[in-house]
C-alpha positions as CSV (number, residue, x, y, z in Angstrom):
1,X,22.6,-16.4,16.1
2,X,24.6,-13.9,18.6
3,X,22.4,-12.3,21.2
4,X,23.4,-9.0,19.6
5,X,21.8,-10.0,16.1
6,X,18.7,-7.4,15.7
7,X,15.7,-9.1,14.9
8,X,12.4,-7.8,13.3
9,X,9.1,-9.3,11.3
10,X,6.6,-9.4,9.5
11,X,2.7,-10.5,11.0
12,X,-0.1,-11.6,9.2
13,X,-3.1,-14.2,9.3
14,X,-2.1,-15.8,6.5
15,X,1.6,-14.3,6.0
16,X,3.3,-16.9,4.0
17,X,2.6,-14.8,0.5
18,X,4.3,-12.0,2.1
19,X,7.3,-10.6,-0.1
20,X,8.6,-8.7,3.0
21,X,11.0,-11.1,4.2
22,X,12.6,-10.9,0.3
23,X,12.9,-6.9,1.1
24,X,14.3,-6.9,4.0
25,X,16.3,-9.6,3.9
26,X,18.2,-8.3,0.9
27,X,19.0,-5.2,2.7
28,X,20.3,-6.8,5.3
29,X,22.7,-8.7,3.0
30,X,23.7,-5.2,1.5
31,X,24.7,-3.4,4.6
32,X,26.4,-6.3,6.4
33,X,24.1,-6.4,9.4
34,X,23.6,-9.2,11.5
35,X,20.2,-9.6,11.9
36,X,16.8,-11.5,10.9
37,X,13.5,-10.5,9.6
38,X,10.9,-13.3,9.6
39,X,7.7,-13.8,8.9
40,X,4.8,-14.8,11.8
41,X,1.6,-16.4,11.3
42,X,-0.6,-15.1,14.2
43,X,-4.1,-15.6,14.1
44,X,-6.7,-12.8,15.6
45,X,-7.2,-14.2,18.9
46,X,-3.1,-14.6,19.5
47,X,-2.4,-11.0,18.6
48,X,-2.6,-9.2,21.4
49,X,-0.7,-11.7,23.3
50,X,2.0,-11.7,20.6
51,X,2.5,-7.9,20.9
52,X,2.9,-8.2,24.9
53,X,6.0,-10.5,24.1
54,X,7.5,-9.0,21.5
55,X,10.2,-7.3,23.9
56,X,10.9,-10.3,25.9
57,X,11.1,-12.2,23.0
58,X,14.1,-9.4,21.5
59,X,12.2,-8.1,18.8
60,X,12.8,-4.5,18.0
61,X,10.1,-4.5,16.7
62,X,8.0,-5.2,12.8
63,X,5.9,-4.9,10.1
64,X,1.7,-5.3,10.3
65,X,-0.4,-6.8,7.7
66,X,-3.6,-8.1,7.2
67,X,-5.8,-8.7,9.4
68,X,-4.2,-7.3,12.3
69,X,-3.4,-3.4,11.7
70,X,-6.6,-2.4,13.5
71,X,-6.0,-4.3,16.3
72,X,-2.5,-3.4,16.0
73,X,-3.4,0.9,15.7
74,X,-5.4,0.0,19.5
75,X,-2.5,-2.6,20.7
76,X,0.5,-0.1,20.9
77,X,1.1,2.2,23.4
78,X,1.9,5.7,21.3
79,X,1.0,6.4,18.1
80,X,2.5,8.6,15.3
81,X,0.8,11.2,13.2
82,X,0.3,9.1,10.2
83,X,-1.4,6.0,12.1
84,X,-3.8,8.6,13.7
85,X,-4.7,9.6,10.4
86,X,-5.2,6.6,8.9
87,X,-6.8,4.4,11.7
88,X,-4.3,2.0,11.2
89,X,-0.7,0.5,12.5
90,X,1.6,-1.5,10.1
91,X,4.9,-0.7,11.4
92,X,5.9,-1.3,15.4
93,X,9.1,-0.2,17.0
94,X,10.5,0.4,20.4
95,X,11.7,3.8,22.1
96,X,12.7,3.8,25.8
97,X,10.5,0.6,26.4
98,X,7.3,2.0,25.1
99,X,5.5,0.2,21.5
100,X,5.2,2.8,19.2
101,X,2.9,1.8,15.9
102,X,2.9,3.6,12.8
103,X,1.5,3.6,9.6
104,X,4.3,3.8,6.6
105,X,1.8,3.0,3.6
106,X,0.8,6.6,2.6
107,X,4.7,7.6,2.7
108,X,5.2,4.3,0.0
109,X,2.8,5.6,-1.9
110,X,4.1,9.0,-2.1
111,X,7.9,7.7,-3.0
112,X,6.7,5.6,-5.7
113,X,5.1,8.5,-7.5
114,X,8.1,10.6,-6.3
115,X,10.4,8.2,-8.3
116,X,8.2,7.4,-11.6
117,X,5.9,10.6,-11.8
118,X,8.0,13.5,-10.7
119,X,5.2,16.5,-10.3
120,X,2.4,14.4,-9.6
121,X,1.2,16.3,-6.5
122,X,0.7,19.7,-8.7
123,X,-0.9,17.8,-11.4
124,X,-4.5,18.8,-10.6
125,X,-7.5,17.1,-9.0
126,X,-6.6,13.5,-7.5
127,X,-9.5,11.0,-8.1
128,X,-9.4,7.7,-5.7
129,X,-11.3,4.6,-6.9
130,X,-12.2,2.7,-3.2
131,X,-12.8,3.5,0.5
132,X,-11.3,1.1,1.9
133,X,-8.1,0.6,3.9
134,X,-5.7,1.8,1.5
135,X,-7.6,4.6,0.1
136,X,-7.5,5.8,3.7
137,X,-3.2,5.8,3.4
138,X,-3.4,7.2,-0.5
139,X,-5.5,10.6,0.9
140,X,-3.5,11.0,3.8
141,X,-0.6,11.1,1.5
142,X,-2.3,13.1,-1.2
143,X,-3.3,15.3,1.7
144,X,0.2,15.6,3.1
145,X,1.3,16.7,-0.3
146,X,-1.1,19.3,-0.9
147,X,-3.4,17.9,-3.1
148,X,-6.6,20.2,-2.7
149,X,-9.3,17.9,-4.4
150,X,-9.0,14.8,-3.7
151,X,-12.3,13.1,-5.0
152,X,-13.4,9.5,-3.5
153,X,-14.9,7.2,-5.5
154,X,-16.7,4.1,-4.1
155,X,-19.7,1.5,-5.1
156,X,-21.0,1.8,-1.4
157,X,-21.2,5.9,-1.3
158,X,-21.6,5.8,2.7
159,X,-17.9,4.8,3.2
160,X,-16.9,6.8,1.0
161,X,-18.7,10.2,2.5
162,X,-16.4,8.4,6.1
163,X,-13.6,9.2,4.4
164,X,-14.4,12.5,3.4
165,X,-15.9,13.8,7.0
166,X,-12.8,11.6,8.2
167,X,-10.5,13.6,6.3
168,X,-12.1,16.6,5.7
169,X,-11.4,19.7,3.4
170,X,-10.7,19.1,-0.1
171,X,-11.7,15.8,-0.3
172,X,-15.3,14.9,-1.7
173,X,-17.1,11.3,-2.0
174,X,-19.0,10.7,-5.3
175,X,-21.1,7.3,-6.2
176,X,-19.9,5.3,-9.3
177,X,-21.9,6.9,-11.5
178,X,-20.2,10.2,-11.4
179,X,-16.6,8.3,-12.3
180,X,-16.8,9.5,-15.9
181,X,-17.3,13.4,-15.2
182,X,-14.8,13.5,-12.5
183,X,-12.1,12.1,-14.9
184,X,-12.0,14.7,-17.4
185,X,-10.2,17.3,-15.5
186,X,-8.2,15.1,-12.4
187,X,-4.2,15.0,-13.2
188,X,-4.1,11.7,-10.8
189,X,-6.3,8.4,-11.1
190,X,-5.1,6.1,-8.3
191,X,-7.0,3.0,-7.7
192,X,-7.3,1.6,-4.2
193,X,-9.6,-1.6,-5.2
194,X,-8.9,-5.2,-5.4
195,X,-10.7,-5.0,-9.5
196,X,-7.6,-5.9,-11.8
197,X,-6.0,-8.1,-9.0
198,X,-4.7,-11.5,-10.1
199,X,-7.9,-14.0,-9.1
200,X,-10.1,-10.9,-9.5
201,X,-10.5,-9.8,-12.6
202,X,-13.8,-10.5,-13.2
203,X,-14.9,-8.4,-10.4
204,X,-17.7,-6.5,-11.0
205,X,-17.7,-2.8,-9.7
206,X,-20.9,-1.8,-9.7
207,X,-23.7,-2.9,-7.1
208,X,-26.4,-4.1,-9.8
209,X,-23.6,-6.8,-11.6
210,X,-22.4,-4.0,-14.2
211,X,-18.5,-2.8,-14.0
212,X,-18.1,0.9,-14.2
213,X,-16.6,0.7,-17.2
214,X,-17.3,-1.5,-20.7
215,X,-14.1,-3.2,-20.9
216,X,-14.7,-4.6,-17.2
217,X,-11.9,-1.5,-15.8
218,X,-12.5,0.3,-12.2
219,X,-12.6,3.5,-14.7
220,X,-11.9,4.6,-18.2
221,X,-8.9,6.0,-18.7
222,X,-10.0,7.4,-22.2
223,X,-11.7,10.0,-20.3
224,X,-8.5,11.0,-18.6
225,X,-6.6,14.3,-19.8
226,X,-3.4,14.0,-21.5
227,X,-1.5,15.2,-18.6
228,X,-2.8,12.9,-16.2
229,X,-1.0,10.0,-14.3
230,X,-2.7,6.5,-13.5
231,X,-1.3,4.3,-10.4
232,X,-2.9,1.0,-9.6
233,X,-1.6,0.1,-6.0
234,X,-2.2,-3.5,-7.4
235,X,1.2,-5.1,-8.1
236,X,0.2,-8.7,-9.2
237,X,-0.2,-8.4,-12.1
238,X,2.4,-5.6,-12.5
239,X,0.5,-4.4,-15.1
240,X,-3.5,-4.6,-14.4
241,X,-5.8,-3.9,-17.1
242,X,-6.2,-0.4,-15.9
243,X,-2.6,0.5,-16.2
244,X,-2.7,-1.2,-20.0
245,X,-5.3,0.8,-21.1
246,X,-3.6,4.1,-19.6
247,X,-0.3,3.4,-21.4
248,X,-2.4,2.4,-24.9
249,X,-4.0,6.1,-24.0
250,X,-0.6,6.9,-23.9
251,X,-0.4,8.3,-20.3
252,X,1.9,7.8,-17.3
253,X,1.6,5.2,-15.7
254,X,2.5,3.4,-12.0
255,X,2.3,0.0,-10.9
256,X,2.0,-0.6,-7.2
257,X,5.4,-2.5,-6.5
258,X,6.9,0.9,-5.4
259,X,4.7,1.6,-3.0
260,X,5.1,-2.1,-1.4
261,X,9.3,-1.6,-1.6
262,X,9.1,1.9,-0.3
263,X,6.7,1.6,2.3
264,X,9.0,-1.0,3.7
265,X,12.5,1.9,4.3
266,X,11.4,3.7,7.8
267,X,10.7,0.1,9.4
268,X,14.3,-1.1,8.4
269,X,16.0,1.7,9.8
270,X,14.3,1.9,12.7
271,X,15.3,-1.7,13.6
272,X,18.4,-1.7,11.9
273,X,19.8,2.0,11.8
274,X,20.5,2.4,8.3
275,X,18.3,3.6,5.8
276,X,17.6,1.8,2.8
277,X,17.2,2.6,-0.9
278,X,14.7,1.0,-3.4
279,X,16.9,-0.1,-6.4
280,X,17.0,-1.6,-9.7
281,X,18.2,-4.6,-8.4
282,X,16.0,-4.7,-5.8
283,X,12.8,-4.3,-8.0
284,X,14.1,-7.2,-10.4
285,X,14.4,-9.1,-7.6
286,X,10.6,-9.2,-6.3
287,X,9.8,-8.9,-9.8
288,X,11.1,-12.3,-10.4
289,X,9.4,-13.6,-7.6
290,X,6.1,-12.3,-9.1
291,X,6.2,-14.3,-12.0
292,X,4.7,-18.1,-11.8
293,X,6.9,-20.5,-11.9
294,X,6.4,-23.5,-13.9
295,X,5.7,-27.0,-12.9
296,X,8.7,-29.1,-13.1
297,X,8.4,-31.1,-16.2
298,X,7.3,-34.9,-15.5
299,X,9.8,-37.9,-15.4
């Protein structure tokens, strides 16, 4: 490939599930740009060593995913607003020779509401199910939209009162046994945890083996006004057992590929100066890629 070709990535420990690659790549395709996006395996005691290369190595830079976005948030040189917010970097970029890191998650988050829930940030009280990581990206969006209760949610009620003195005003942290009584007036349910995930839907959500909710759901939709919009940040399945029971409810609901597609538009046109739309085609795309394939049939 030409030395002019603009590379980027995607980092991980493991990274080979990543759909990133897909996303980017087909943008690429779209705008005619010569360039690469790849994915990197680096394991945690390689990162820092990875990021002090990147340069020399004529990356403009890349996208940061799990484990390394801590390590990634201390790594870079400056950071910007939304990284500071959320303690974490999963976007890197070069300006004038200096590493920037930022943190793109909350603003994927937003858009995918944006294009499936128009309104949803005047809807009313925002309840988020899970302190960890992503929650953290979910109220710094919610909080950037001017959502003025945000109520956290979490089996282990210590991280979720971090969150709340973390992010202060407006947001309150409630244990698992409140879930039902928060519900009945919020006009957002969003959940943050990994209960509905494929490989994890027998998770239990509540510290003595119980879930939170009869039917084995992170909460009961049921409870939910009839105004109210549910987003599961899960998008494998597409639609987790949460989301079912919303739409048999009969209210809006999300799934969480939006937030993966969107989240990935300011990296791209920071490393390849255009900026990208989320399509139909795109979707269908990654949705195909979602679905198991099937053993080839025997000889």
């Amino acid at each position: 490939m030409a030395e002019t070709s603009k590379k980027a990535f995607v980092t991980g420990h493991p990274i080979k599930h990543s759909r990133s690659p897909m996303i980017h790549g087909h943008w690429l395709v779209k705008h005619g740009i010569e360039g690469s996006y790849r994915a990197i395996d680096v394991a945690p005691e390689n990162f820092a060593e990875f990021l002090a290369t990147l340069q020399a190595n004529g990356y403009r830079g890349g996208n940061v995913t799990i484990p390394h976005k801590e390590a990634a948030f201390a790594g870079v040189a400056r950071r910007d607003h939304a990284a500071d917010e959320i303690g974490a970097v999963n976007t890197l970029w070069f300006e004038d020779g200096t590493l920037w890191g930022g943190n793109t998650d909350g603003h994927g988050f937003a858009a995918n509401l944006d294009d499936h829930a128009p309104g949803w940030a005047s809807n009313g009280p925002a309840v988020v199910l899970g302190a960890g990581g992503a929650s953290r990206a979910v109220i710094h969006a919610l909080k950037e939209r001017g959502v003025g209760d945000i109520r956290i949610v979490n089996r282990t009620l210590a991280r979720a009162i971090e969150l709340r003195d973390r992010f202060g005003g407006g947001v309150s942290a409630h244990p698992l046994a409140a879930t039902g009584e928060l519900l009945r007036d919020a006009g957002l349910l969003v959940n943050t945890t990994a209960l509905g995930m494929q490989g994890n839907e027998g998770l239990s959500a509540d510290p003595r083996g119980q879930p939170a909710d009869p039917r084995g759901l992170p909460a009961d939709p049921r409870l939910l006004p009839d105004h109210a919009v549910v987003n599961d940040i899960v998008y494998v399945p597409l639609e987790t057992p949460l989301l079912a029971a919303a739409r048999a409810r009969g209210l809006k609901t999300v799934d969480g590929l939006g937030m993966l597609l969107n989240q990935a538009v300011p990296g791209f046109e920071r490393w390849f100066g255009v900026r990208p739309k989320v399509t139909a085609e795109l979707r269908s795309l990654i949705v195909a890629d979602l679905v198991p394939k099937s053993p080839a049939p025997k000889p």
